[in-house]
C-alpha positions in Angstrom: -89.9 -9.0 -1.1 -87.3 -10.9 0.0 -89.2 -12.1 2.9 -91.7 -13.4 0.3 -89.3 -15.1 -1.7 -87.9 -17.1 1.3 -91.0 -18.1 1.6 -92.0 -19.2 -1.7 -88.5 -21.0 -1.5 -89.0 -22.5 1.9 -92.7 -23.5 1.9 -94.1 -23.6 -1.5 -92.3 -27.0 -2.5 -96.3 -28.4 -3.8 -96.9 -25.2 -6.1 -94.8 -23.8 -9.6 -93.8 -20.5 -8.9 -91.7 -18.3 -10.6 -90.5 -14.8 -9.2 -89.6 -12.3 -11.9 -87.3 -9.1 -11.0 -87.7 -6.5 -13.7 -85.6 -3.6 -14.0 -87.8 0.0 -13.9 -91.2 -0.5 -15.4 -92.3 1.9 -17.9 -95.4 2.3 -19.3 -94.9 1.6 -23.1 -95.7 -0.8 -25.9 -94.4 -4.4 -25.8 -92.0 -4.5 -28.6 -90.5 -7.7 -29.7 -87.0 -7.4 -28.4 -85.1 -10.7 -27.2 -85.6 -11.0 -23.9 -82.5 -12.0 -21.6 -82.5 -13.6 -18.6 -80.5 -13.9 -15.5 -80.5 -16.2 -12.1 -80.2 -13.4 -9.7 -81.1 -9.9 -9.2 -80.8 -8.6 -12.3 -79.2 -9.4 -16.0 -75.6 -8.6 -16.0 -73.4 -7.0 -18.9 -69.7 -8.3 -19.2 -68.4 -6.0 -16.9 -71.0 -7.0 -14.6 -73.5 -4.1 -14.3 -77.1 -4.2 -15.4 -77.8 -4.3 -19.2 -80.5 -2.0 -18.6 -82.0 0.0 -15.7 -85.9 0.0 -17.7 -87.9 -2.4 -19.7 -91.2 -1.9 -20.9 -94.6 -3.8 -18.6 -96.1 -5.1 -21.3 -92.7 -6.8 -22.3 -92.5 -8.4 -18.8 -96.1 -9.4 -19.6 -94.9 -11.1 -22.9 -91.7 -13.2 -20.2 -94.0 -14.2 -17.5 -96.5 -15.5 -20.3 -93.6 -17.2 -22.1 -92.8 -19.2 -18.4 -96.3 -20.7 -18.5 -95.1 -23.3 -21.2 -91.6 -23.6 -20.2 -90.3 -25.2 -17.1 -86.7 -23.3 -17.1 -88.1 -21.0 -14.6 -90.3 -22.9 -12.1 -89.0 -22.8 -8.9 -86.7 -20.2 -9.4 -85.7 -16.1 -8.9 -84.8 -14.4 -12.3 -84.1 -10.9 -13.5 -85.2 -10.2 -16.8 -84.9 -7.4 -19.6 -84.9 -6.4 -23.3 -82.2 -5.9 -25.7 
């Protein structure tokens, strides 16, 4: 993955990409939780350890559709979960 990411970093420059890093995917219903986000590898608490280690697919479904109409995440790497 990282190799990919380089990559997309590197070489892509002509497309809008956006890598998303979920924590553990689980097979449930979206639900309609706030999303948080996070540059990096994954969405920190204060102390600085994950919020969460799961999130549901179909809510990483509902971020990665939200990024097709908002241009805070093109070109970038983030880590994303539900509150």
């Amino acid at each position: 993955m990282l190799e990919m990411e380089k990559y997309l970093e590197d070489e892509c420059s002509d497309l809008n990409w956006t890598v998303v890093r979920p924590p553990g995917l689980q097979n449930t219903p979206v639900t309609d939780k706030e999303i948080l986000t996070h540059e990096g590898y994954f969405v920190p608490d204060e102390r600085g350890y994950p919020i969460t280690n799961t999130v549901s697919r179909a809510d990483v479904s509902r971020f990665m559709l939200s990024t097709l109409n908002d241009n805070q995440w093109t070109r970038k790497i983030v880590a994303m979960c539900c509150k």
